[in-house]
Phi, psi and omega in degrees: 000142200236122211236124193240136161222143149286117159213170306302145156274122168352107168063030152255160173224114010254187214282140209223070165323147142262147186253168155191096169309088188250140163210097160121067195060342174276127198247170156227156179223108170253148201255133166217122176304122176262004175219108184263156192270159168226091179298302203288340169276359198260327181240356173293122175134310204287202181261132188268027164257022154270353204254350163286344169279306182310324180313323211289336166336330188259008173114149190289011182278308143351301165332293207244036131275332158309310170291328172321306168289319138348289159315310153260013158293310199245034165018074182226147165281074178308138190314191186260334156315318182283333166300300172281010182264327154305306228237324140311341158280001213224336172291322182279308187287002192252325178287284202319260217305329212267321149341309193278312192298266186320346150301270183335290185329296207297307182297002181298153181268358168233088211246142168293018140260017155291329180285009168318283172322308188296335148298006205075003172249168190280181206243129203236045182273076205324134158306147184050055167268325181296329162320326192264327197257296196293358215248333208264328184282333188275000147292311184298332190294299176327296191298331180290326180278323133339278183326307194243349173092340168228159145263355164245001177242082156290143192252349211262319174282133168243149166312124182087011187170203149256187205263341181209172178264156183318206150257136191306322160329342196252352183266350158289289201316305200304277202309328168330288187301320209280322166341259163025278209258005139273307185291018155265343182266343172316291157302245152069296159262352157305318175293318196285316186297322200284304194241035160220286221241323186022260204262007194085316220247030189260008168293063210260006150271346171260351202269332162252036177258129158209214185173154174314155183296147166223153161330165196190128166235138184250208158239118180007147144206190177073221181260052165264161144315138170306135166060034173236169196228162195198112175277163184216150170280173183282357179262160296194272122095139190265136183287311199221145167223102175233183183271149173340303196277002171252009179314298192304318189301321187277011186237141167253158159244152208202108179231168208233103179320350164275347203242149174253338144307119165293178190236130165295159175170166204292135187280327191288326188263354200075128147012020192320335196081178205249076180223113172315338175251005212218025212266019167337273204269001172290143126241212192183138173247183159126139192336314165302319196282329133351258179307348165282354157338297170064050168260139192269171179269145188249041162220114203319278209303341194272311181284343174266350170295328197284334187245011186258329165312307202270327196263320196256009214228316155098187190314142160270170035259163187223152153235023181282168168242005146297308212273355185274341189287315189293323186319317191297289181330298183327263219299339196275305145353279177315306203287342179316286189323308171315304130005261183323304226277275206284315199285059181236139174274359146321281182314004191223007193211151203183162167301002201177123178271341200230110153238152216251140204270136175257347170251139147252133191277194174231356201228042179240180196209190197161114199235139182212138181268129176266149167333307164307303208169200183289173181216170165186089208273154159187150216229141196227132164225167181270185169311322188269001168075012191263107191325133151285284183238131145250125176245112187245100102000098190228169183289345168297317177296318191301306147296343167281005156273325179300318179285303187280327161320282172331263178359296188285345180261320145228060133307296185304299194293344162290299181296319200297320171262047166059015182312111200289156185301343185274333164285325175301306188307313184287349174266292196293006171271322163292329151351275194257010179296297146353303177282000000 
């Protein structure tokens, strides 16, 4: 038996290995987290108004499901300034991360526009567009640093509000950068539609990795109740519709002697096993699982990506990775518009940033659609505010079935068209970037 591993692969979080067990031709491939988190070592014991700093370790969307939660342990309102500066912070961290992922595309050295060329046509890659995408990331990061007081760890949400008001200097700077960071994401995405997605089909190392459909959870919108969570079937069909805080009651876990990340599933359906055809009781989050909503956007350029999406690609739901890449754009879009949207200093400024929680409860929780997907703390305390229990939910969990299925499909599809491992490793790293 002949045993290949990648390690590490390019641009997951968190870091990640592949394995691949080849024998008589046959290959197997497990996808495995090579530094899995231990939430419950980080926080049982503390004090839970420590626990949205500590947490944001696990990405800043974590941060402010922390504080979130935090508001309904001590059953506090947060003001409406403090809200929209959470929700502006929560906007800059969905570009940034949705940003980062098309940098990594664009900078790969086996990048899928190299296969341009082999037809004879030129490389229609403008110079220095990649340059305009770290110069656009490296702006958003500066407004994320405002906001949140560091930019990739923030520290500024607390229970019932945030912790301080900007500096005056910053609500002229704020509408600057997002000016910027739209026309840049305008261009940006005009180009990838001209020479990458046009018809779907300029991926042409990704473009027929897919799997089967599977369920998918989002968070309410539309004419759903507020703060519900909605399993949807792979034809879009709705499964479960329950409120935010039954998120754990409706998920099973499943674990595998190879993986130290457990596999999420649907609980009402059961187990399936890790079968490419068999994908019932799977689901999967995350922008793409978003748009299979087939909810229209309430921001023009993000809806009109969205059907420029919809027109070449055709109804979602999609589990392809053409359709994960556009997904990114869709959102990176949305989160902009949101941006220009928030970053006014009207929306930031108020009698009160804060309210100061006068009770502790025993109980809270707080469901966030994060940049990966849905997200989900819930925090158990003694009288003394001192952590018992915690269930955090992350994407990892969530996606990992999702991740090793893909993973096994092109494995397969790489052997079979004689790919060398170095060429495999450069396709399943393009793969799973999107997801």
């Amino acid at each position: 038996m002949q045993t290949i591993t990648f390690e590490p692969l390019r641009w997951q979080d968190p870091p990640s290995r592949v394995t691949i067990k080849n024998q008589n031709g046959h290959s197997d491939a497990y996808l495995q987290v090579t530094t899995p988190r231990n939430v419950r070592a980080m926080t049982i014991g503390r004090p839970v108004e420590e626990l949205p700093r500590i947490l944001a370790i696990l990405g800043p969307a974590h941060h402010l499901a922390g504080a979130m939660a935090l508001d309904s342990l001590f059953d506090v309102e947060a003001p409406e300034p403090a809200v929209n500066m959470r929700r502006a912070l929560l906007d800059t961290y969905v570009f940034i991360e949705h940003l980062k992922k098309i940098a990594f595309l664009l900078s790969s050295k086996t990048n899928p526009f190299a296969d341009l060329r082999v037809a004879g046509r030129t490389d229609r890659i403008p110079h220095g567009l990649l340059d305009d995408v770290m110069h656009t990331i490296a702006l958003a990061q500066e407004a994320a640093k405002i906001l949140g007081g560091r930019s990739d760890h923030p520290i500024t949400a607390i229970a019932g509000g945030i912790s301080r008001y900007l500096k005056k200097e910053a609500y002229a700077r704020l509408p600057e950068i997002a000016g910027k960071c739209l026309a840049a994401a305008t261009h940006i995405s005009a180009t990838l539609n001209e020479i990458v997605m046009e018809t779907g089909d300029a991926l042409p190392t990704v473009k027929a990795t897919s799997i089967t459909a599977m369920p998918f959870l989002t968070m309410a919108n539309g004419e759903d109740p507020p703060n519900t969570a909605v399993f949807k079937a792979d034809t879009g069909k709705s499964i479960a519709e329950f409120p935010a805080k039954d998120i754990p009651a409706n998920i099973g876990f499943h674990k595998e002697f190879w993986s130290h990340a457990p596999f999420a599933y649907i609980k009402d359906r059961g187990w399936p096993g890790l079968q490419a055809d068999t994908t019932e009781g799977l689901y999967f989050v995350g922008p793409l699982a978003r748009l299979n909503s087939r909810q229209a956007l309430n921001t023009p350029l993000a809806e009109e990506e969205r059907l420029r999406m919809v027109s070449a690609l055709g109804l979602p739901p999609h589990v392809g990775v053409t359709a994960a890449y556009w997904a990114l754009v869709v959102e990176m879009l949305q989160a902009v518009e949101g941006m220009s949207e928030m970053f006014d200093q009207k929306k930031f400024v108020g009698p009160s940033i804060r309210t100061i929680p006068t009770e502790t409860g025993t109980e809270g929780y707080a469901a966030v659609e994060a940049p990966d997907g849905i997200i989900f703390h819930r925090y158990q305390v003694d009288p003394l505010g001192i952590v018992e229990e915690v269930d955090v939910l992350d994407t990892t969990k969530q996606n990992n079935a999702l991740l090793c299925l893909l993973t096994q499909t092109v494995v397969a599809t790489c052997r079979e068209q004689k790919k060398s491992w170095k060429d495999t490793r450069a396709a399943l790293e393009l793969s799973l970037l999107p997801f």
